[in-house]
N, C-alpha and C positions, 0 to 999 in steps of 0.2 A: 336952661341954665348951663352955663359952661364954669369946669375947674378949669383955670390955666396955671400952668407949671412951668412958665417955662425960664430956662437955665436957671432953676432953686435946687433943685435937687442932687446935684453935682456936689453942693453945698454944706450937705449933712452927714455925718459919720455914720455907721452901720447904729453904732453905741446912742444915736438917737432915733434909730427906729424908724427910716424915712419910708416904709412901705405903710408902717403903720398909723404913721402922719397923715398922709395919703387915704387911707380909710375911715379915717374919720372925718377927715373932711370932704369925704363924697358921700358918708351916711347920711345927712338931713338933705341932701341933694333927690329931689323927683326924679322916677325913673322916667328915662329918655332925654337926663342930662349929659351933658361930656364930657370928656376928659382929655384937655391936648397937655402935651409935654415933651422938653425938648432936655436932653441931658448929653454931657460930654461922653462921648464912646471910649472905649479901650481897645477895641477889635479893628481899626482901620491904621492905626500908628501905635502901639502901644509904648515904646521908647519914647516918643514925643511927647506922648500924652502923660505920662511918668513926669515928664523931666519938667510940663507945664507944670503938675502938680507940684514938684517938689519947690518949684519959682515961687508958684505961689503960697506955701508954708512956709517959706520963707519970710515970707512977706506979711505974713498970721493970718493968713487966709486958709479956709479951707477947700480944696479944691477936688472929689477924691470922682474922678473918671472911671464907670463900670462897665464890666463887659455888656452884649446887646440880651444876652440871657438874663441879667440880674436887671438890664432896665425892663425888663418883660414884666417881671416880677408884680412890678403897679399896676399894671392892668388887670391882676388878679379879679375875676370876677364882673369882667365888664367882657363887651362886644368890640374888638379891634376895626376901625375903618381903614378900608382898603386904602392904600397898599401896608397897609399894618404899621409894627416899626420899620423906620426903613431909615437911611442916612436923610441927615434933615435934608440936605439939598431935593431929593428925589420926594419926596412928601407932595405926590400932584405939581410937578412944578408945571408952565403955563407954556411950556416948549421946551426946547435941548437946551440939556443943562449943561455947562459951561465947564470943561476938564475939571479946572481948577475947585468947582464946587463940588465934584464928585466927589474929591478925597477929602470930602469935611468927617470931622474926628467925631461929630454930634449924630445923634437918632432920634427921630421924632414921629411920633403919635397921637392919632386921637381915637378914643374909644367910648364907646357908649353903654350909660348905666341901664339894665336893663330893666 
């Protein structure tokens, strides 16, 4: 069984507890299920990444980009697969990845329940 997360999490305010959302919905999961997820970073543009957010509160979206320490945070208690978090382009890509994908502002993971 796989969680997939991916770009929700970006989504949820601290004030709703998205680590803790996250645990619960890998509790009734069998161990040597997974867990991928992909969330907006703060650490490779943080200005940018800001200023997407503030676009999109604007807009009544919520949007809140975290540093790559607090998306770590999810994986509380699971097995990280290589190359861990890592900017999503680089996540096993299938050859050279492409300048322009390097500097994506996203970190993605998948880790396994054990």
């Amino acid at each position: 069984m796989a969680l997939l997360l991916i770009a929700l999490l970006h989504l949820l305010p601290d004030a709703d507890d998205p680590a803790g959302i996250v645990a619960r919905l890998l509790a009734p999961l069998a161990p040597g299920s997974y867990l991928a997820l992909q969330h907006l970073g703060l650490d490779a543009n943080e200005p940018k990444a800001l200023a997407v957010s503030a676009a999109a509160g604007r807009d009544g979206v919520t949007l809140l980009p975290r540093r790559r320490t607090e998306i770590l945070r999810f994986f509380d208690g699971l097995e990280l697969v290589e190359p861990g978090l890592v900017q999503d382009a680089l996540w096993r890509p299938d050859g050279e990845v492409p300048a322009e994908f390097r500097r994506s502002w996203g970190f993605a993971g998948v880790a396994r329940k054990p």
